[in-house]
mmCIF file of the N, C-alpha and C atoms, coordinates in Angstrom:
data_MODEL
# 
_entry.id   MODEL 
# 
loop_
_atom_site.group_PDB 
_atom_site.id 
_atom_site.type_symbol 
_atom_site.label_atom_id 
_atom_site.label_alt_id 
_atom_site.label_comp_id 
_atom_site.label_asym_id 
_atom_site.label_entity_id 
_atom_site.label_seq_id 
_atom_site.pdbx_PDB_ins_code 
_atom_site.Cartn_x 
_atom_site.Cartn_y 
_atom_site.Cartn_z 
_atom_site.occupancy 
_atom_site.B_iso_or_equiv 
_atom_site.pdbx_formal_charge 
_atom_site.auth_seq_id 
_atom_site.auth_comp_id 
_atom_site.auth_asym_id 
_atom_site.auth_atom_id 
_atom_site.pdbx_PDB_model_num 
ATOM 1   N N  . UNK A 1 1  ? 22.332 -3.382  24.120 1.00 0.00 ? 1  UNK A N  1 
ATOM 2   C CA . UNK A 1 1  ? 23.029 -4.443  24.820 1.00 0.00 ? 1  UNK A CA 1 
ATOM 3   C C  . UNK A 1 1  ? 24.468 -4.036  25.113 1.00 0.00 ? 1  UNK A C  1 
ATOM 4   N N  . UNK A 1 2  ? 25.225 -3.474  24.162 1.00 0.00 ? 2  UNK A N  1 
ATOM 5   C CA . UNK A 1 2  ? 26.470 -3.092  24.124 1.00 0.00 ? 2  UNK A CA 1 
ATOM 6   C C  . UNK A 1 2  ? 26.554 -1.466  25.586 1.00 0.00 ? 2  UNK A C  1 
ATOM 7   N N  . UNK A 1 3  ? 25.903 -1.351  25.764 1.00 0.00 ? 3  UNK A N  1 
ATOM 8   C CA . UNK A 1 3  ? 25.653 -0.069  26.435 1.00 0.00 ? 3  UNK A CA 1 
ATOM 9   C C  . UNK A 1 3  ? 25.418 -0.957  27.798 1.00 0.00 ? 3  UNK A C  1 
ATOM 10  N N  . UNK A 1 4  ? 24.922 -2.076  28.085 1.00 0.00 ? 4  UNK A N  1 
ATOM 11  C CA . UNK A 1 4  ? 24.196 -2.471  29.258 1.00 0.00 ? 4  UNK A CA 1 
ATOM 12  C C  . UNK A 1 4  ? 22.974 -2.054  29.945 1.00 0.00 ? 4  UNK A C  1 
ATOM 13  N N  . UNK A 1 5  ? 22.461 -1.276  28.991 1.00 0.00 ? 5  UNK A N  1 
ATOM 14  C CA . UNK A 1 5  ? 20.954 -0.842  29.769 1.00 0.00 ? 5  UNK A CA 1 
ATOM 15  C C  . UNK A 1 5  ? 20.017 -1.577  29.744 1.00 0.00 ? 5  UNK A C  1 
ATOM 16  N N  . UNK A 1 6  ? 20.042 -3.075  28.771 1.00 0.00 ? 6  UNK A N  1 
ATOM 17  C CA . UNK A 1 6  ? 19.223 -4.016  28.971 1.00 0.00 ? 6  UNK A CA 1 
ATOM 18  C C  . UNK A 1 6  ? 19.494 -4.750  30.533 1.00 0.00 ? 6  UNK A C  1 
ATOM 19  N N  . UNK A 1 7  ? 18.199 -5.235  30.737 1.00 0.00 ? 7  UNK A N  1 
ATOM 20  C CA . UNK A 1 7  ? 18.495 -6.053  32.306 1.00 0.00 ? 7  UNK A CA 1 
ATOM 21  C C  . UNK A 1 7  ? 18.135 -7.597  31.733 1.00 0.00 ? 7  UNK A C  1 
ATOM 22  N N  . UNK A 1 8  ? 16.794 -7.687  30.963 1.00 0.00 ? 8  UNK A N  1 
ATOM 23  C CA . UNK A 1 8  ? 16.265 -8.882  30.480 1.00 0.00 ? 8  UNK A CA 1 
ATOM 24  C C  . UNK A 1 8  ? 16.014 -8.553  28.921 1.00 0.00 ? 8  UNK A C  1 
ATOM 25  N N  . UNK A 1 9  ? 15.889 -9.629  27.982 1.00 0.00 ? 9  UNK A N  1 
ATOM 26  C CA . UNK A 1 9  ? 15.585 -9.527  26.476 1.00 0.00 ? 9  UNK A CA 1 
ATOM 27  C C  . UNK A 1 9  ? 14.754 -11.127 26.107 1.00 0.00 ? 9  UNK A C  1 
ATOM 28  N N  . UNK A 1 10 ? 13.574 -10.771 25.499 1.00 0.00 ? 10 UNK A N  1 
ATOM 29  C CA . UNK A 1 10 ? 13.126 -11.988 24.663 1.00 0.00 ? 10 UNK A CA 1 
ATOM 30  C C  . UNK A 1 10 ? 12.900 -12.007 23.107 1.00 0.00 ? 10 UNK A C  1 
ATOM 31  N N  . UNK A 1 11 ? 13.253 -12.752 23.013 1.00 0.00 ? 11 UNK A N  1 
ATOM 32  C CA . UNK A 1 11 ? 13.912 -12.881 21.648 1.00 0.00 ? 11 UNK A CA 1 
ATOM 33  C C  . UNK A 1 11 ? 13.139 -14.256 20.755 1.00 0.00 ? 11 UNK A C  1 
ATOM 34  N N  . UNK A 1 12 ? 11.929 -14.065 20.184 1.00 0.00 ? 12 UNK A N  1 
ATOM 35  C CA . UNK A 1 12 ? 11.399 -15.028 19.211 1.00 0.00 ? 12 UNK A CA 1 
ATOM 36  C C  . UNK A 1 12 ? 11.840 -15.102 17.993 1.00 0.00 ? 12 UNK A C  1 
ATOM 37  N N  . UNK A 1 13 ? 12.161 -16.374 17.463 1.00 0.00 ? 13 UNK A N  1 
ATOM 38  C CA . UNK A 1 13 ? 13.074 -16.775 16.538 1.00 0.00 ? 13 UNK A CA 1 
ATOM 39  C C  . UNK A 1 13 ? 12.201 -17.581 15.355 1.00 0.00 ? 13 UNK A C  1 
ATOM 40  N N  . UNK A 1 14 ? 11.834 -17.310 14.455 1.00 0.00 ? 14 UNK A N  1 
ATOM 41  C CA . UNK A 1 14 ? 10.370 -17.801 13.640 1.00 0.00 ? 14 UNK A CA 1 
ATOM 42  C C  . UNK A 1 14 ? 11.749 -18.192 12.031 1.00 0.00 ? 14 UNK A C  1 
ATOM 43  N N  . UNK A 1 15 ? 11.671 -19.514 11.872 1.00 0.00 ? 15 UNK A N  1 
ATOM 44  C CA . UNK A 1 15 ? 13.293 -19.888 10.260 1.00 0.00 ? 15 UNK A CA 1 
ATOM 45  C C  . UNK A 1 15 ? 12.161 -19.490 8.912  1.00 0.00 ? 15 UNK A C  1 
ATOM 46  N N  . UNK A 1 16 ? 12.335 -17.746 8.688  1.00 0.00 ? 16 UNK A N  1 
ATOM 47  C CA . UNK A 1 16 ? 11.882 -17.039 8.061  1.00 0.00 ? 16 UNK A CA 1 
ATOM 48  C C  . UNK A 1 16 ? 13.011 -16.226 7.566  1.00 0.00 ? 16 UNK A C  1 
ATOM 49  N N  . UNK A 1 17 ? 13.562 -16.081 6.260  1.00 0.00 ? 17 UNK A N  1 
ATOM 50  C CA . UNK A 1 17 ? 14.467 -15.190 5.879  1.00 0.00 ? 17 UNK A CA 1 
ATOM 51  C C  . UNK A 1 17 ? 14.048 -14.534 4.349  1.00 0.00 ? 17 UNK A C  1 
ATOM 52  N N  . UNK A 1 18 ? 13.924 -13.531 4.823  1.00 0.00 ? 18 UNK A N  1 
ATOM 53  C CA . UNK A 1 18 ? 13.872 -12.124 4.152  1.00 0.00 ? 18 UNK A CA 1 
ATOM 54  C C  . UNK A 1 18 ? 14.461 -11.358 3.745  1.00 0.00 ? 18 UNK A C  1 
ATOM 55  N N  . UNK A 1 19 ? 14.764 -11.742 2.522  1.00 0.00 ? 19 UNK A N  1 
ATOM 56  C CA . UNK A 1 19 ? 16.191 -10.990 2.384  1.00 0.00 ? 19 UNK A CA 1 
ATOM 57  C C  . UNK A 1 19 ? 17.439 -10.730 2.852  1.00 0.00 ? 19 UNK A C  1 
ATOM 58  N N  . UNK A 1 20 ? 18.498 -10.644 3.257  1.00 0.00 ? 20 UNK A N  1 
ATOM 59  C CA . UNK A 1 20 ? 19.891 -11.228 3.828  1.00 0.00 ? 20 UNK A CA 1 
ATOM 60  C C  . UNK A 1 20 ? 19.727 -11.603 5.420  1.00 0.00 ? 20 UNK A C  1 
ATOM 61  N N  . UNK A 1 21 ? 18.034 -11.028 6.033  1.00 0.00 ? 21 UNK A N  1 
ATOM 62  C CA . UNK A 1 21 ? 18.625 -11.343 7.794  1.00 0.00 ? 21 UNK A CA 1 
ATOM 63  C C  . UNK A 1 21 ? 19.111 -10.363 8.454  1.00 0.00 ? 21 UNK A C  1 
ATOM 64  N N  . UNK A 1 22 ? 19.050 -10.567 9.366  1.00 0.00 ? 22 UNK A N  1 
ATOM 65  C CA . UNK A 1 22 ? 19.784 -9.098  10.564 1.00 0.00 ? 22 UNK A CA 1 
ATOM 66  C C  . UNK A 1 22 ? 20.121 -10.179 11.357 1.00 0.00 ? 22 UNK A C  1 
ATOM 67  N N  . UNK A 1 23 ? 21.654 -10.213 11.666 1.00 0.00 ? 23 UNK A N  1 
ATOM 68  C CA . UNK A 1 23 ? 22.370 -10.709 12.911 1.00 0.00 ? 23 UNK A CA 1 
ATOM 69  C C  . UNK A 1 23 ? 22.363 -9.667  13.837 1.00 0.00 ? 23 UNK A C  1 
ATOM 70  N N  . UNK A 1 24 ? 21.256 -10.080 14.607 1.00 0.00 ? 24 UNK A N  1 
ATOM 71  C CA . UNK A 1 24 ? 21.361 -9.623  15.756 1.00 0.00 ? 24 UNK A CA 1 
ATOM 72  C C  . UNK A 1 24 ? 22.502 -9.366  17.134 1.00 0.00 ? 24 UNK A C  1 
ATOM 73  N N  . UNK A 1 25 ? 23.134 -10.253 17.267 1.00 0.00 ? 25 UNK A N  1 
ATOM 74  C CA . UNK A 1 25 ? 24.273 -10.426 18.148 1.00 0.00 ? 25 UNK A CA 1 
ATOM 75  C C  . UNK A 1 25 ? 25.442 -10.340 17.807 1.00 0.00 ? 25 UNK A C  1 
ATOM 76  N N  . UNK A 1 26 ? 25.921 -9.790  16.666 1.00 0.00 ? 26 UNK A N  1 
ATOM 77  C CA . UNK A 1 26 ? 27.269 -9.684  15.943 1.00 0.00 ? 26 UNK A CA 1 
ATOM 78  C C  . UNK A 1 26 ? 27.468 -8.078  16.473 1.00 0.00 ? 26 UNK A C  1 
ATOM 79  N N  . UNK A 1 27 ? 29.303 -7.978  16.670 1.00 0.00 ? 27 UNK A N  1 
ATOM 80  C CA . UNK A 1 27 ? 29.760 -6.403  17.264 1.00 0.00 ? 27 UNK A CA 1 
ATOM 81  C C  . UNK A 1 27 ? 29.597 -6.555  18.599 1.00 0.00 ? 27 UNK A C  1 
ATOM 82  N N  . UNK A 1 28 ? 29.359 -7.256  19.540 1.00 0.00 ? 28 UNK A N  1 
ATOM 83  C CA . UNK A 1 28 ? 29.115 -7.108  21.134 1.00 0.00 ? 28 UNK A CA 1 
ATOM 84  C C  . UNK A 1 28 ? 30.149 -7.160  21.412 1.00 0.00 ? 28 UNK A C  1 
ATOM 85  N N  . UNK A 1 29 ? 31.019 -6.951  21.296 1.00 0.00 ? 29 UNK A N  1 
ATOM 86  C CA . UNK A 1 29 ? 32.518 -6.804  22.400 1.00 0.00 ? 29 UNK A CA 1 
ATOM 87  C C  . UNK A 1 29 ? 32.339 -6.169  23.059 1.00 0.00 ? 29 UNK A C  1 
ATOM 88  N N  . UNK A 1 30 ? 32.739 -6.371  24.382 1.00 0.00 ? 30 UNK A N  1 
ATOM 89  C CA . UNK A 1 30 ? 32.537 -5.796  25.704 1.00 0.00 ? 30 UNK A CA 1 
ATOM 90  C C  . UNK A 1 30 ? 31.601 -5.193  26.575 1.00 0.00 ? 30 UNK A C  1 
ATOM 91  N N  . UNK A 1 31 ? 30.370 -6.235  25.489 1.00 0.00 ? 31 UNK A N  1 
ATOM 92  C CA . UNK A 1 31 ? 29.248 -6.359  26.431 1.00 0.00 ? 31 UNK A CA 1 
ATOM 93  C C  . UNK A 1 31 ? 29.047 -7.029  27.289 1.00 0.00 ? 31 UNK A C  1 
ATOM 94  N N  . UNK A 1 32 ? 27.911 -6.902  28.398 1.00 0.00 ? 32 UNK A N  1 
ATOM 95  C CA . UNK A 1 32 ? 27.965 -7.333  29.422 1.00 0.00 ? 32 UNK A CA 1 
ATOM 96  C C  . UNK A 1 32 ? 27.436 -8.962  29.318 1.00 0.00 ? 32 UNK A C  1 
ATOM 97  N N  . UNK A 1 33 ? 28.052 -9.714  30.083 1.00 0.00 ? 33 UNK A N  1 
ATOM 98  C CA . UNK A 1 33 ? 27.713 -11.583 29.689 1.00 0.00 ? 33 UNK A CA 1 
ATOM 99  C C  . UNK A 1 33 ? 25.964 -11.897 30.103 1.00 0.00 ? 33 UNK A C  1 
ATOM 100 N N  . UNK A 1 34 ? 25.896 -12.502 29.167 1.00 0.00 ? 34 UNK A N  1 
ATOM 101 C CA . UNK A 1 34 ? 23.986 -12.804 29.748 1.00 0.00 ? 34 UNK A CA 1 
ATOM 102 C C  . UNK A 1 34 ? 23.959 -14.211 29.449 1.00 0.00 ? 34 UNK A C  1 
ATOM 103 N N  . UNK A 1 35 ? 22.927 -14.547 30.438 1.00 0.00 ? 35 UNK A N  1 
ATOM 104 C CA . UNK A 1 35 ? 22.820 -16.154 30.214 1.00 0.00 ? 35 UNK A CA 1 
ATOM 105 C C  . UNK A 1 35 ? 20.779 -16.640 29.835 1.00 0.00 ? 35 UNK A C  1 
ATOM 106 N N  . UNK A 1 36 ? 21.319 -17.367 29.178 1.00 0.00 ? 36 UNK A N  1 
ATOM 107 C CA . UNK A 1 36 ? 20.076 -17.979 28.606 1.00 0.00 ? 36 UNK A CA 1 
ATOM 108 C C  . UNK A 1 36 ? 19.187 -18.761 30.087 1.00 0.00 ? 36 UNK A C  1 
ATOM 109 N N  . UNK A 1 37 ? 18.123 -17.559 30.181 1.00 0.00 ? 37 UNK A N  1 
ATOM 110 C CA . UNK A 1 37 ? 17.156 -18.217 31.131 1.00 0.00 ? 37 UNK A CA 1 
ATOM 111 C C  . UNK A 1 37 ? 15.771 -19.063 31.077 1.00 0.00 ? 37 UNK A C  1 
ATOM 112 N N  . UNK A 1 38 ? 15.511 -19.375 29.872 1.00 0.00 ? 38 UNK A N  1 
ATOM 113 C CA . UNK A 1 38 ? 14.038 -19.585 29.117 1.00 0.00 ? 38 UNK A CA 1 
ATOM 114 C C  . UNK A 1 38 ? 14.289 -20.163 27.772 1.00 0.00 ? 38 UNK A C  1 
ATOM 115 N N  . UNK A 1 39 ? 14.242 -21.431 27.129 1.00 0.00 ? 39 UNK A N  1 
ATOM 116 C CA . UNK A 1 39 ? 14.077 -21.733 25.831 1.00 0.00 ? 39 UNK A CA 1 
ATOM 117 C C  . UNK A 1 39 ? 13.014 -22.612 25.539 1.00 0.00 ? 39 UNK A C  1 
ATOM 118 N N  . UNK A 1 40 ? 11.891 -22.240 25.060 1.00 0.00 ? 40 UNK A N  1 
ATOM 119 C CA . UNK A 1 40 ? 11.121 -23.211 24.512 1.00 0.00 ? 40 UNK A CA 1 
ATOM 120 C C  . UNK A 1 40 ? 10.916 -22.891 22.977 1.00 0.00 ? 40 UNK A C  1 
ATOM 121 N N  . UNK A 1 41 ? 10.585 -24.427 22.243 1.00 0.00 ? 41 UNK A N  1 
ATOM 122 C CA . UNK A 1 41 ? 10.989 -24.364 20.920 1.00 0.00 ? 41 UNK A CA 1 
ATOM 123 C C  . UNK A 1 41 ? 9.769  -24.982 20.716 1.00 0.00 ? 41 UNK A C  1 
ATOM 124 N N  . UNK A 1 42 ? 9.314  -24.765 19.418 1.00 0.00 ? 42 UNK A N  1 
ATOM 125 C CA . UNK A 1 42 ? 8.217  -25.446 18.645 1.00 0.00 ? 42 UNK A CA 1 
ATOM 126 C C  . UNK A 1 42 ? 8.460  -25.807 17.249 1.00 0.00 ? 42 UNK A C  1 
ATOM 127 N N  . UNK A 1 43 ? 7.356  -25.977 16.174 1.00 0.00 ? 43 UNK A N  1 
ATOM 128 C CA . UNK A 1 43 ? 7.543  -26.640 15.188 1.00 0.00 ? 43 UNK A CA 1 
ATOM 129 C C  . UNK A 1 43 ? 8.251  -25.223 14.077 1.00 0.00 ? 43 UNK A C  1 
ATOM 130 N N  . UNK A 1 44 ? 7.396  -23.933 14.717 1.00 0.00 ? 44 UNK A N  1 
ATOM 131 C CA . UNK A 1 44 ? 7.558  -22.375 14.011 1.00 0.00 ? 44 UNK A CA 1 
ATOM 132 C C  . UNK A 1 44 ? 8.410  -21.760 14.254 1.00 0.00 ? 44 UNK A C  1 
ATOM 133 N N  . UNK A 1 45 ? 8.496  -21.660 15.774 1.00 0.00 ? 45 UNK A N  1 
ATOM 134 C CA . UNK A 1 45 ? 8.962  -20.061 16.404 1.00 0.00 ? 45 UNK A CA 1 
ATOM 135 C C  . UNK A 1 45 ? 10.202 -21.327 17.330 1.00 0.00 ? 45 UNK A C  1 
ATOM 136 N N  . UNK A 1 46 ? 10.918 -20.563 17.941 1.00 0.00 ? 46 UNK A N  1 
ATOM 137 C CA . UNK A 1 46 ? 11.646 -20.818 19.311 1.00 0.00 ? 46 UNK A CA 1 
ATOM 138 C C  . UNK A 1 46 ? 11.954 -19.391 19.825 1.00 0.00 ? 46 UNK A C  1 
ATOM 139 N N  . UNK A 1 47 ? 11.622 -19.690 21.264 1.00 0.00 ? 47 UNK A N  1 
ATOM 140 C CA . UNK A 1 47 ? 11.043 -18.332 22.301 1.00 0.00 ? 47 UNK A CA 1 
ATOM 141 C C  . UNK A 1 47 ? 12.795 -18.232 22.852 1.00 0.00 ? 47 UNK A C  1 
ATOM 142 N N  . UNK A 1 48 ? 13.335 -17.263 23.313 1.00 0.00 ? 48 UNK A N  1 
ATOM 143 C CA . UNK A 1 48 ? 14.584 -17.451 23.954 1.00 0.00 ? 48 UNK A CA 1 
ATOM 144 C C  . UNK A 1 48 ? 14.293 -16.108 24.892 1.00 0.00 ? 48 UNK A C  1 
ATOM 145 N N  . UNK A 1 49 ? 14.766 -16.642 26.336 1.00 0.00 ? 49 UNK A N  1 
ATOM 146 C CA . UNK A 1 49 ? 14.763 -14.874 27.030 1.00 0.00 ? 49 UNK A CA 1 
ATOM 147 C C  . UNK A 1 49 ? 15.995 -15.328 27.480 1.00 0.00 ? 49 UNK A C  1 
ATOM 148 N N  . UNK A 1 50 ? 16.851 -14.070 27.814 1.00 0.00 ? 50 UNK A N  1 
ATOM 149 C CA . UNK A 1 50 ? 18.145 -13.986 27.942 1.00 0.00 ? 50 UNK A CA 1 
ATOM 150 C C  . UNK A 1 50 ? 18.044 -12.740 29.570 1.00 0.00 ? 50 UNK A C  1 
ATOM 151 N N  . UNK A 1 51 ? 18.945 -13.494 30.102 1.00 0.00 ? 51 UNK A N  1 
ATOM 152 C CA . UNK A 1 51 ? 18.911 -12.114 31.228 1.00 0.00 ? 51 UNK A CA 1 
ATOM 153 C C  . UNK A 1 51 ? 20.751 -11.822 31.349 1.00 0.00 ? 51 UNK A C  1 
ATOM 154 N N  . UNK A 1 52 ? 21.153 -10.595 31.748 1.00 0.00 ? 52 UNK A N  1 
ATOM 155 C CA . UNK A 1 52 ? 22.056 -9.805  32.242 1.00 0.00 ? 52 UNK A CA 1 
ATOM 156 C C  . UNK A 1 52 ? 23.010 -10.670 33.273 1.00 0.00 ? 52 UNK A C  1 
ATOM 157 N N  . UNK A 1 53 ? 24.006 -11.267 33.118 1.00 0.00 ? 53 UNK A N  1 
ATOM 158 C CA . UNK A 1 53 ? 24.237 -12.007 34.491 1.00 0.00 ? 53 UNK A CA 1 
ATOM 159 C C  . UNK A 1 53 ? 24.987 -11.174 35.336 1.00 0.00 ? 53 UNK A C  1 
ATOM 160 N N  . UNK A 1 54 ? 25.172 -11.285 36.749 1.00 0.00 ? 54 UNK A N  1 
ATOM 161 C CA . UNK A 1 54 ? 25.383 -10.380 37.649 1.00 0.00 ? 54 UNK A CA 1 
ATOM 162 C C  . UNK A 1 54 ? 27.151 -10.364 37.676 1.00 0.00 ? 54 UNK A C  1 
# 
């Protein structure tokens, strides 16, 4: 992400923690801005796709 070679990312989110977690999105400075195009949520998971904004 930090590189910008992503164009699109989906990202399923299941409130499961395993031992400390991986923050995913922490350190992005001066990455490129993306906007949330897709959220659907359920009772388990919540689905998120994120795209690259222009």
């Amino acid at each position: 992400m930090r590189a910008g070679l992503l164009d699109e990312m989906y990202v399923a989110i299941s409130p499961i923690l395993l031992g400390r977690g991986a923050r995913l999105f922490d350190n992005l400075e001066g990455a490129p801005a993306s906007e949330r195009t897709e959220l659907v949520s359920g009772p388990s998971v919540t689905h998120v796709r994120l795209r690259r904004s222009a």
